[in-house]
SEKE-53038 format. One line per field, with one value per residue (C-alpha): residue in three letters; x, y, z. Coordinates in Angstrom, 3 decimals. Each point is the difference from the previous one (the first is absolute). Layout:
% residues N
code: ALA, ...
xx: X, ...
yy: Y, ...
zz: Z, ...
***
This chain:
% residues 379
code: UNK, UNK, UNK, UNK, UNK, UNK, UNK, UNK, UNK, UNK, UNK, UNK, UNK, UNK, UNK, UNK, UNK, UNK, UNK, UNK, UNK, UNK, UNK, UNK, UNK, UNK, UNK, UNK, UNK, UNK, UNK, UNK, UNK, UNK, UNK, UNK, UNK, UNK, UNK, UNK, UNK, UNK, UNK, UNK, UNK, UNK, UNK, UNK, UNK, UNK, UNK, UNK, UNK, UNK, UNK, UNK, UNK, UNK, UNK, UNK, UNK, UNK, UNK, UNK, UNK, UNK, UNK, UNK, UNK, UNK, UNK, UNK, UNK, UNK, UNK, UNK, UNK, UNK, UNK, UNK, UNK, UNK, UNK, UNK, UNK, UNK, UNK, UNK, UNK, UNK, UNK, UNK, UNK, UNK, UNK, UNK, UNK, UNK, UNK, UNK, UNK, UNK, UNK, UNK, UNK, UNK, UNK, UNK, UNK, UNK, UNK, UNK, UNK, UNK, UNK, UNK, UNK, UNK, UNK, UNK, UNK, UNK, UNK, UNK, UNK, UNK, UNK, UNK, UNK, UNK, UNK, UNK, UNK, UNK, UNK, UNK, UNK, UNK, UNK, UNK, UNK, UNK, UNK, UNK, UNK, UNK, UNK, UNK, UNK, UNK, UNK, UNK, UNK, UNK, UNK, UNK, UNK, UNK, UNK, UNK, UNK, UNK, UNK, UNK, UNK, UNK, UNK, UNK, UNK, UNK, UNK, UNK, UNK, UNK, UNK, UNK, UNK, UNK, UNK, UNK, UNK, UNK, UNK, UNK, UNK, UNK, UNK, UNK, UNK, UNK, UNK, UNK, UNK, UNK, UNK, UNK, UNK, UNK, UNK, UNK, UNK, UNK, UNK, UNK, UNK, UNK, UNK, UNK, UNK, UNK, UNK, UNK, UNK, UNK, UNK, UNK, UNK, UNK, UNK, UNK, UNK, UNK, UNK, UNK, UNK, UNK, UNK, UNK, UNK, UNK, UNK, UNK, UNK, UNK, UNK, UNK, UNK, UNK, UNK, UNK, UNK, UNK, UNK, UNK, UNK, UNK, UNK, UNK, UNK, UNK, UNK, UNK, UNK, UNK, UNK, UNK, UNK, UNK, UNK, UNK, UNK, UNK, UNK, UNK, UNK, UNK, UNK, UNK, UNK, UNK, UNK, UNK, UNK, UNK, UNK, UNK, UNK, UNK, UNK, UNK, UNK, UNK, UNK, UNK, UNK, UNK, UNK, UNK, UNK, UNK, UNK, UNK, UNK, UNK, UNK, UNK, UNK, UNK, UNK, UNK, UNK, UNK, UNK, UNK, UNK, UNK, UNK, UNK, UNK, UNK, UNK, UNK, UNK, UNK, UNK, UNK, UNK, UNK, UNK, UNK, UNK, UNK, UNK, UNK, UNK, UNK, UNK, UNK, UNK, UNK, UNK, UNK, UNK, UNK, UNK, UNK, UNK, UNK, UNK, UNK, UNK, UNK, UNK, UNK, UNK, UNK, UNK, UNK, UNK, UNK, UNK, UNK, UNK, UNK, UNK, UNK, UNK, UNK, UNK, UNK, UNK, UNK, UNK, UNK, UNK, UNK, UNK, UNK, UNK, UNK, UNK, UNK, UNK, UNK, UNK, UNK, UNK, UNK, UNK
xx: 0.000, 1.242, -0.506, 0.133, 0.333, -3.064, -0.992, -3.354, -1.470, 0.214, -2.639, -2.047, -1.762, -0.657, -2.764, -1.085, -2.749, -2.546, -1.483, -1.799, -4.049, -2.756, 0.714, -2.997, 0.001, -1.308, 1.657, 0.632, 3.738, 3.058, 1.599, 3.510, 2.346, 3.880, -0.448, -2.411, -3.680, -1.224, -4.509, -2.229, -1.708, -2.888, 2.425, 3.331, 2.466, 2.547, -0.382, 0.548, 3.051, 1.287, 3.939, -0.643, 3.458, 0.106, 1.285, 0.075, 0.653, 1.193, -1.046, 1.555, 0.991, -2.476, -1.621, -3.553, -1.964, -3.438, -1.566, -3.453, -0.743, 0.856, 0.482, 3.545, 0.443, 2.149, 2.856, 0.545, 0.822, -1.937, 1.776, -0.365, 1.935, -0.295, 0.067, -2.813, 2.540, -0.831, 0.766, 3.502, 1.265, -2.050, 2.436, 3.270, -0.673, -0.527, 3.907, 1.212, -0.937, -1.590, 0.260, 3.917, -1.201, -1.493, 1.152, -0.653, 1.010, -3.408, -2.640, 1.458, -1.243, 0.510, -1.275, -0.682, 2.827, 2.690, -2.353, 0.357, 3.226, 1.194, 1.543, -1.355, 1.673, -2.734, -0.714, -2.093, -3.654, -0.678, 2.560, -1.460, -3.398, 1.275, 1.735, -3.231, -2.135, 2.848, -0.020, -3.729, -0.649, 1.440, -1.823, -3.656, 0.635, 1.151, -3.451, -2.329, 1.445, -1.091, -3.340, -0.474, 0.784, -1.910, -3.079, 1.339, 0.176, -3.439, -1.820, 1.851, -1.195, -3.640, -0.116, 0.928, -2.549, -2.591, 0.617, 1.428, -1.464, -3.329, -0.723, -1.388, -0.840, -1.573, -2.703, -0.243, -1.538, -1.614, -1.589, -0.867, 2.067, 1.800, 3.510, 3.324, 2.563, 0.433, -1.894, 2.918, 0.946, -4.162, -0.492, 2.818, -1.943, -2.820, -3.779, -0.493, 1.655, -0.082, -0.734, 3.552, -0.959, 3.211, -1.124, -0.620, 2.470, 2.451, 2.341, 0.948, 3.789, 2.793, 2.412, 2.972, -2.085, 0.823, 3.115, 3.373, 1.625, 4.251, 2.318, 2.129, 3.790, 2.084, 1.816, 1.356, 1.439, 3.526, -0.322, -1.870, 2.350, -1.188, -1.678, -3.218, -1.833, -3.275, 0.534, -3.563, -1.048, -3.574, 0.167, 0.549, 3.541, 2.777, 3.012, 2.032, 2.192, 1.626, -1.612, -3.482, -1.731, -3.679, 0.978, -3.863, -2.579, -1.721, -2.027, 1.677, -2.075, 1.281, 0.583, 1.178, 0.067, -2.728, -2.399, -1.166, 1.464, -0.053, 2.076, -0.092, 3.640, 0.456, 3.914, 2.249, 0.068, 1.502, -2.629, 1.266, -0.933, -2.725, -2.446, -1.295, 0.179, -2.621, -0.035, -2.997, -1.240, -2.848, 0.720, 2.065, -2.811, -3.232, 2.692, 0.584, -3.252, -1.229, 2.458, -1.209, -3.863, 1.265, 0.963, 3.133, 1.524, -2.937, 1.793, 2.633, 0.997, 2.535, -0.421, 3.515, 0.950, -2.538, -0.507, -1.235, -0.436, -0.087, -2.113, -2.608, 0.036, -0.315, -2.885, -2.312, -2.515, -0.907, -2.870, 1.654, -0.765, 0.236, 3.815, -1.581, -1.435, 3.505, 1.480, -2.197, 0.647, 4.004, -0.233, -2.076, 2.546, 2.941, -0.258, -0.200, 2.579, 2.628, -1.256, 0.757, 3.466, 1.275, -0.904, 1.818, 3.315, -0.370, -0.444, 3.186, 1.981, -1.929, 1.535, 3.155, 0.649, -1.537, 3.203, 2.120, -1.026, -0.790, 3.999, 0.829, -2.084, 0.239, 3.491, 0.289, 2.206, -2.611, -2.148, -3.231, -0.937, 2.150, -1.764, -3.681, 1.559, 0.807, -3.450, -1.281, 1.856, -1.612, -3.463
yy: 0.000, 3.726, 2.344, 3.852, 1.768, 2.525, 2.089, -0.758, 2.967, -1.315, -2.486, 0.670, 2.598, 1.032, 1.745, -0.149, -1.413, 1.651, 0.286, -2.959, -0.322, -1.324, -3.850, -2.596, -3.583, -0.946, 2.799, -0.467, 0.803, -0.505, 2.709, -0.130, 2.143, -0.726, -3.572, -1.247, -0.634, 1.939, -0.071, 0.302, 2.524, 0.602, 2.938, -0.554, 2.791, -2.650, -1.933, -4.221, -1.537, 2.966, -0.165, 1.506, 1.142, 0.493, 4.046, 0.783, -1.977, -3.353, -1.410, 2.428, -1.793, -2.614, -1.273, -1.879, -0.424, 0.398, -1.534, 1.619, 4.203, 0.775, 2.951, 1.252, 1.862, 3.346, -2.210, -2.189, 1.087, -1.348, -1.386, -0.547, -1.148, 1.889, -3.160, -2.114, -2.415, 0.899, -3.103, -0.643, 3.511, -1.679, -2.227, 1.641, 2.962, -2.858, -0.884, 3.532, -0.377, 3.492, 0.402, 1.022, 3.109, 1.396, 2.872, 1.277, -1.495, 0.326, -0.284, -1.901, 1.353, -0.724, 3.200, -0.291, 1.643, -1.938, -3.235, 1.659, 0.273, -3.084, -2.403, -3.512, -2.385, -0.226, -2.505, 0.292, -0.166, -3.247, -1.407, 1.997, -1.259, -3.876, 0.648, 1.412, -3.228, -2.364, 1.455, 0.882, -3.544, -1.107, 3.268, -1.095, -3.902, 1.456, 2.495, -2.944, -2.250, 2.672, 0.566, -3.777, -0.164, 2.873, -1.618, -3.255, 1.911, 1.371, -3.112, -1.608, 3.113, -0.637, -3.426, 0.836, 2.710, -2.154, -3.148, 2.041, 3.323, 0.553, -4.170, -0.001, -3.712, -0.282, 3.178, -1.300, -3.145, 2.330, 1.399, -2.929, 1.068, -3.389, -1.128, 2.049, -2.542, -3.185, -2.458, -1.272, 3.380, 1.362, -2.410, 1.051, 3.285, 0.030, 1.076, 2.793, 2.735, -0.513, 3.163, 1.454, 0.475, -2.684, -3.000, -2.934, -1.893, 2.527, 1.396, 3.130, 0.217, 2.695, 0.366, -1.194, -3.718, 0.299, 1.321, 1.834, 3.313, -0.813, 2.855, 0.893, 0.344, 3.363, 0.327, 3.365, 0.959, 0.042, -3.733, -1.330, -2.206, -0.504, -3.058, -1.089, -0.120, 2.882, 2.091, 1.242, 3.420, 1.033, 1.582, -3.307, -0.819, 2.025, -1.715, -3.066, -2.329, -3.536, -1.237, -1.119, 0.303, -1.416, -3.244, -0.897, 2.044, 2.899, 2.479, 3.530, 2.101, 4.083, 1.056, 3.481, 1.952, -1.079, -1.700, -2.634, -0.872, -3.608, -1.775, -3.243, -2.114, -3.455, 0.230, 0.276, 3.966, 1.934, 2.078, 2.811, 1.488, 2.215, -2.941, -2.843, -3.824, -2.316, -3.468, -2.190, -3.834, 0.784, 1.184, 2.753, 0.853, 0.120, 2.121, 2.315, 1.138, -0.256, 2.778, 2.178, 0.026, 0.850, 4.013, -0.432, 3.232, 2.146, -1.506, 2.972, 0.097, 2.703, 3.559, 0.572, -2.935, -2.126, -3.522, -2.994, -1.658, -3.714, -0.472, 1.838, -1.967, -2.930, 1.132, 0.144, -2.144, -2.040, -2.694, -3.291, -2.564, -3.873, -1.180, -1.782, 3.151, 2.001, -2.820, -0.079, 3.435, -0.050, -3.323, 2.154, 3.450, -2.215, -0.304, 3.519, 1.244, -2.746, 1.888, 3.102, -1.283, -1.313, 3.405, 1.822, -2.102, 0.215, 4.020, 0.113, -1.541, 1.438, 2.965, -0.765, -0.333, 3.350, 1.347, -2.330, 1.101, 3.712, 1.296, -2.367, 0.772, 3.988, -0.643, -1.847, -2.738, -3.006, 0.479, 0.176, -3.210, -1.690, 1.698, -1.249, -3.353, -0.018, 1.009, -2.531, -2.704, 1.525, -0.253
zz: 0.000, -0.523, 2.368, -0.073, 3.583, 0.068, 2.890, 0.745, -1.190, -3.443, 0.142, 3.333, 1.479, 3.574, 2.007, 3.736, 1.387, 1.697, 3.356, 0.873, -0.837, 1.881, 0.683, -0.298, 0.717, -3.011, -2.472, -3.624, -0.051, 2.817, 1.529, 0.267, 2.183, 0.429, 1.933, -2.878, 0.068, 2.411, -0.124, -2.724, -1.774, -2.689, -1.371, -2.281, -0.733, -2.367, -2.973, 0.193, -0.122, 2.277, 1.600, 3.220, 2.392, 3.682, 0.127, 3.603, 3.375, 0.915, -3.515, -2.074, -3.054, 0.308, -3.466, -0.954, -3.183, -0.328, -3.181, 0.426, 0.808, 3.632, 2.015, 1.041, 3.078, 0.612, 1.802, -3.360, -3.606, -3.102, -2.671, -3.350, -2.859, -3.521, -2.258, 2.120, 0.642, 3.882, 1.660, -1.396, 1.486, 3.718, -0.121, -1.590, 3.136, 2.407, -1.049, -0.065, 3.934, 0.632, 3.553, -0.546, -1.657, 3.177, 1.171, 3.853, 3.347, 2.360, -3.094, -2.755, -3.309, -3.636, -2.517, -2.996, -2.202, 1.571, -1.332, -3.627, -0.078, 1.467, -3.109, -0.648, -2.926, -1.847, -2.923, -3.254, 0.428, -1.487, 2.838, 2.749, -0.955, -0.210, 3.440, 1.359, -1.327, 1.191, 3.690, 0.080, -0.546, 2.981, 1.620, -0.999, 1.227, 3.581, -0.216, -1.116, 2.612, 2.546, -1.711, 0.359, 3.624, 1.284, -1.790, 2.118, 3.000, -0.768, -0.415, 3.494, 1.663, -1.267, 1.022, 3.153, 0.479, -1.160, 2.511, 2.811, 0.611, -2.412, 0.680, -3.429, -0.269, 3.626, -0.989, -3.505, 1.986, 2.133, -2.708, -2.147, -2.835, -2.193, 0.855, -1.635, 1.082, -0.352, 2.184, 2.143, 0.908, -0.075, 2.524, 2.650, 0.890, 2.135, -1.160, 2.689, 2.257, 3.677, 2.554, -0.328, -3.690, -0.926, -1.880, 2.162, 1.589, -0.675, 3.052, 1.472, 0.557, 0.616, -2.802, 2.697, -0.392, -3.644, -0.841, 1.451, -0.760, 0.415, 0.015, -2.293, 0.581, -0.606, -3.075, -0.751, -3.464, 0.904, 1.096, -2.632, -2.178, -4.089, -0.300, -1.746, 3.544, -0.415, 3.334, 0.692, 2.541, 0.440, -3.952, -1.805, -1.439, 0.947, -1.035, -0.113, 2.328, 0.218, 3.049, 0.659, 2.947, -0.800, -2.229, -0.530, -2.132, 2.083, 0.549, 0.661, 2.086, 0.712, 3.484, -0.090, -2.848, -2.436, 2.667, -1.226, -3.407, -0.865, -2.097, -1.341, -0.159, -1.337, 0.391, 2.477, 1.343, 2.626, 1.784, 1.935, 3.242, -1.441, -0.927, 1.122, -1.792, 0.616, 0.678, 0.401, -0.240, -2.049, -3.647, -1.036, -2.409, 2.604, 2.234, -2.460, -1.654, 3.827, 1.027, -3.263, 1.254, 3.388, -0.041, 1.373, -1.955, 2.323, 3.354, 0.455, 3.566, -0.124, -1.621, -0.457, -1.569, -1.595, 2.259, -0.036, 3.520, -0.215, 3.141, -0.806, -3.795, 1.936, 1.960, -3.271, -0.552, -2.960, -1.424, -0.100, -2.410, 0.666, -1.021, -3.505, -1.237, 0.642, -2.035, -2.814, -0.618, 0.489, -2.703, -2.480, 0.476, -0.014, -3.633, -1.069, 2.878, -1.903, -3.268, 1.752, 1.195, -3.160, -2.176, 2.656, -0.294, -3.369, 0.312, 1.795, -2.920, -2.330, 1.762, 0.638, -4.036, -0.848, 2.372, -1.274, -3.669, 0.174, 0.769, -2.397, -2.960, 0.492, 0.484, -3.459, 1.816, -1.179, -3.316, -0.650, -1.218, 2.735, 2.538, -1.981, -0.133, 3.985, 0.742, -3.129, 2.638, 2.739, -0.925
***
């Protein structure tokens, strides 16, 4: 490939957002401000397949795509390329690593004209278009394996809700209405509610009878040694180590910080001091879409530093089903959560080649049709 160094200028163009507009729930467009999707909105103030930069703050140089009209906030910088070739310059800015143009020591910023005048090897358009399909590819697997698991995740959540909270089959008895599962598992709910309003035979326990919140262990940064071990705090992910403490898939619950957050881990993790892990006999899945109906992010304990206190966790009470029921459902989410586990893992190496590709392709150090033929193998 040939490659002419260009400052940017010469085939994008830059504008700020704007302040941000009324959010709704169910809004036509995302919002996006520096850290990426930030609400939703029935207004849109770009175009699709929109590059949108983090400008000010601790994601200053921070880069996401946006294939359909969105709205840009005033602390990110819309993006657009002059040859509609949008998505290869997404990913030949996410290798010019942005965030080392910032300029300003307490509120890291990045404007606008140092952006056009910083120089990117650039190749001819019908390159920079191949480039674009070959890593976009890759791009729009990872996206419909997340598509695919939320809608997973969605239908596990429903079942739930249905057995476990609304006791759909129990009323539908009550109320006459014809069977919706099948008769082995129709049969395992009873035909009435008894005076607590629970369906009958059902018990009234205390979350302690059901599961356990463990701490997690300190881990600072400085101690943290690189490893393929996911190191989890109260927001999700935060980096990588070689040692394990939980060996066994688990639930991640936050303790301080984001109350309440739960996470779902099938391998080994290190939680750290600022969450809980759970551990249970019953299964992982009846735990976990349990916790979600629970409220658990409204059970702040501490103004000045979001808390979670175990004790009083414990001390909630829940409708227990009879052990077969709990099983039943666990055998029937089991299924989709393995779905769910093997799109992630292959999301992650989906992943890992778009990095191992994208410095190499922009870089001109592997062609193009070796790179198609590495993701041909991959497929």
């Amino acid at each position: 490939m040939l490659f002419t160094p260009l400052p940017l200028a010469e085939n994008l163009e830059f504008r700020n957002g704007k302040s941000s507009p009324e959010r709704i729930d169910n809004g036509e467009f995302f919002v996006y401000g520096s850290n990426g999707i930030i609400g939703k909105s029935n207004k849109n103030n770009s175009s699709k397949n929109t590059i949108i930069i983090g400008r000010v703050g601790s994601y200053c140089g921070s880069l996401y795509y946006s294939k359909r009209p969105c709205w840009v906030t005033d602390n990110a910088i819309i993006c657009k390329s002059k040859n509609n070739d949008d998505r290869f310059w997404y990913y030949a800015l996410l290798n010019l690593n942005l965030s080392r143009l910032s300029s300003g020591s307490g509120q890291p910023l990045i404007n606008q004209s140092v952006l056009q005048k910083t120089v990117c090897k650039t190749p001819p358009f019908e390159d920079r278009q191949k480039i674009a399909s070959i890593l976009g590819s890759l791009d729009d697997k990872i996206d419909l394996n997340r598509r695919t698991n939320e809608t997973l995740e969605a239908m596990a959540r429903a079942l739930f809700r249905d057995w476990f909270v609304d006791f759909g089959p129990t009323q539908a008895k009550m109320a006459g209405e014809a069977p919706y599962l099948a008769p082995e598992l129709w049969e395992l709910f009873p035909d009435r509610l008894d005076d607590e309003g629970k369906p009958e035979g059902w018990e009234l326990r205390r979350l302690h009878d059901i599961l356990e919140f463990n701490y997690g262990k300190s881990l600072p940064t400085q101690k943290r040694i690189k490893g393929e071990i996911p190191v989890y705090g109260s927001g999700g992910v935060t980096g990588l180590h070689n040692e394990a403490l939980v060996t066994t898939p688990t639930i991640i619950v936050g303790r301080k910080g984001t109350v309440g957050a739960l996470y779902w881990e099938n391998r080994t993790c290190f939680p750290i001091d600022t969450v809980f892990y759970v551990t249970s006999k019953l299964p992982l899945s009846y735990c976990f879409y349990l916790l979600e109906t629970l409220g658990l992010e409204n059970m702040n304990t501490d103004a000045a530093v979001p808390g979670l206190n175990r004790d009083n966790a414990y001390r909630l009470e829940v409708f227990y089903p009879p052990a077969v029921l709990i099983h039943s459902f666990a055998n029937i989410v089991e299924n989709w959560r393995n779905k769910i586990i093997t799109n992630e893992s292959e999301s992650r190496t989906l992943a890992q080649l778009r990095d191992l590709l994208l410095p190499k392709l922009m870089s001109g150090e592997i062609s193009i049709r070796e790179a198609e033929k590495i993701v041909e193998d991959a497929a």
